[in-house]
C-alpha positions in Angstrom: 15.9 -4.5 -3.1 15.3 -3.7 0.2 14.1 -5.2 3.6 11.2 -2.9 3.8 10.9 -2.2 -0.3 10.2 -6.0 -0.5 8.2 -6.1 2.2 5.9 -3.3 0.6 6.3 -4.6 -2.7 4.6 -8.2 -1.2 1.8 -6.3 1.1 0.9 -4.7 -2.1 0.4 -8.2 -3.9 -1.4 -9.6 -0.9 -3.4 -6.8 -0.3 -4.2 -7.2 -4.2 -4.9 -10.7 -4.1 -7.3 -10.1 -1.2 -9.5 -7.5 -3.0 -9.5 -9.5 -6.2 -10.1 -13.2 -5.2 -10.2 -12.9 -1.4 -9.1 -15.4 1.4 -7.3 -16.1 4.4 -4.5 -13.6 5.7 -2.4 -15.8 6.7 -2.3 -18.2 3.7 -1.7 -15.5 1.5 1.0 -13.7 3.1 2.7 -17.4 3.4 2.2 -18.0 -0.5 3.4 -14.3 -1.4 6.6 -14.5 0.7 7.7 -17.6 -0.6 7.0 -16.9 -4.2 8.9 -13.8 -4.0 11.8 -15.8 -1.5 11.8 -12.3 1.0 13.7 -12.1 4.3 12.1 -13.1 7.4 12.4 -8.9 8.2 10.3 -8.1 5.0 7.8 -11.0 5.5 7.3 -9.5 9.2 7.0 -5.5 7.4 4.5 -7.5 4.9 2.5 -9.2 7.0 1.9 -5.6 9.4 1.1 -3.1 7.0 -1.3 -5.8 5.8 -2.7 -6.9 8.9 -2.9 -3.0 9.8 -4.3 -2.3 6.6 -6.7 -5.1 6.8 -8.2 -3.8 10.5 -8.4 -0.1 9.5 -9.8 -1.1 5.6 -12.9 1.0 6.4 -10.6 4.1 7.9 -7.9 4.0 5.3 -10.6 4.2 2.7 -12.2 6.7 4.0 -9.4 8.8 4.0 -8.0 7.5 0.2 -11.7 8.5 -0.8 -11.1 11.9 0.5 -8.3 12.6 -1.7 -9.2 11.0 -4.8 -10.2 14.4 -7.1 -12.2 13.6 -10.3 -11.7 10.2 -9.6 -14.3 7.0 -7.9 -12.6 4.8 -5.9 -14.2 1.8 -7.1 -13.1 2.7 -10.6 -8.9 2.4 -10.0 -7.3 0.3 -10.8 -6.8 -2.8 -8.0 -3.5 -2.9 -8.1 -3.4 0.9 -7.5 -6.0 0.8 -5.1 -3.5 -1.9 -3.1 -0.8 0.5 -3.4 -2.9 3.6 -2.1 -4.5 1.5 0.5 -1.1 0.6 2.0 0.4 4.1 1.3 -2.1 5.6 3.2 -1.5 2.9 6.5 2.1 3.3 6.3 1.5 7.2 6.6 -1.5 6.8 9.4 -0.3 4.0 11.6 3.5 3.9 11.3 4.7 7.2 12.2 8.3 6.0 12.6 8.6 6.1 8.9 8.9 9.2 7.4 5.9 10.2 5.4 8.7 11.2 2.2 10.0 7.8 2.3 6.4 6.1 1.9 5.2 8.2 -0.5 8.6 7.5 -2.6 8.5 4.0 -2.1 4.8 3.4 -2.8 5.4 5.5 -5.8 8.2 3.0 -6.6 6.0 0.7 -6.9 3.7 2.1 -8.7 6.7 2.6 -11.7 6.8 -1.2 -11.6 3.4 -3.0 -11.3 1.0 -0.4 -12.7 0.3 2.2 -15.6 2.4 5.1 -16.8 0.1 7.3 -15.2 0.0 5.5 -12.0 3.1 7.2 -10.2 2.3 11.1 -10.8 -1.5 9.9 -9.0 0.1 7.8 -6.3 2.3 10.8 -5.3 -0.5 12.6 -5.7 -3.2 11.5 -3.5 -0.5 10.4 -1.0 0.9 13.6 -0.6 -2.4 15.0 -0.1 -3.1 12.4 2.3 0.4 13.4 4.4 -0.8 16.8 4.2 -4.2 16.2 5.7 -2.4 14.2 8.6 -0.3 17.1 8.9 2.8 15.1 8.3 4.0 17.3 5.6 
């Protein structure tokens, strides 16, 4: 896997652990990059797009919550609400990366740690989130 795949793939899980059970940034990011044994690089990805994520929650919501057709926000899933949350950072506040590359790698992702269904939405309300931006 790679530097900034595992470095997703752990900002997810914090981001998770944060909506489920709460606590301190720093602690969490510290547990999650040991358990998973990531590069310093990937820790350093994981712990901006969280800390990013983190400061713009309200933003980044607002914007996810936009997108979302047929669907409540509070009703997803919390592990796809993690991915979609970070998703949508990556495409708002890191414009070096290209929005296709995100949305493939959050849809990654999704394949691994959530439902069936879970990819085909990500991509989804992603894309549409791109769009919006004008990015795509």
């Amino acid at each position: 896997m790679g530097t900034r795949r595992s470095g997703r793939t752990a900002a997810v899980k914090i981001l998770y652990i944060l909506d489920i059970v709460g606590g301190k940034i720093d602690e969490i990011c510290k547990d999650v990059a040991e358990g998973q044994n990531i590069s310093t690089k990937a820790k350093e990805f994981a712990q901006s797009l969280v800390k990013t994520t983190w400061e713009n929650l309200d933003e980044i919501d607002k914007t996810v919550r936009k997108y979302l057709v047929n669907w409540s926000f509070e009703r997803l899933a919390a592990v796809d609400r993690a991915i979609l949350r970070i998703g949508a950072a990556e495409l708002i506040y890191f414009p070096e990366i290209p929005p296709k590359v995100t949305i493939d790698e959050h849809v990654e992702i999704a394949k691994k740690y959530s439902t069936e269904k879970s990819p085909s939405f990500v991509n989804a309300v992603l894309d549409q989130v791109a769009r919006g931006l004008e990015l795509l």
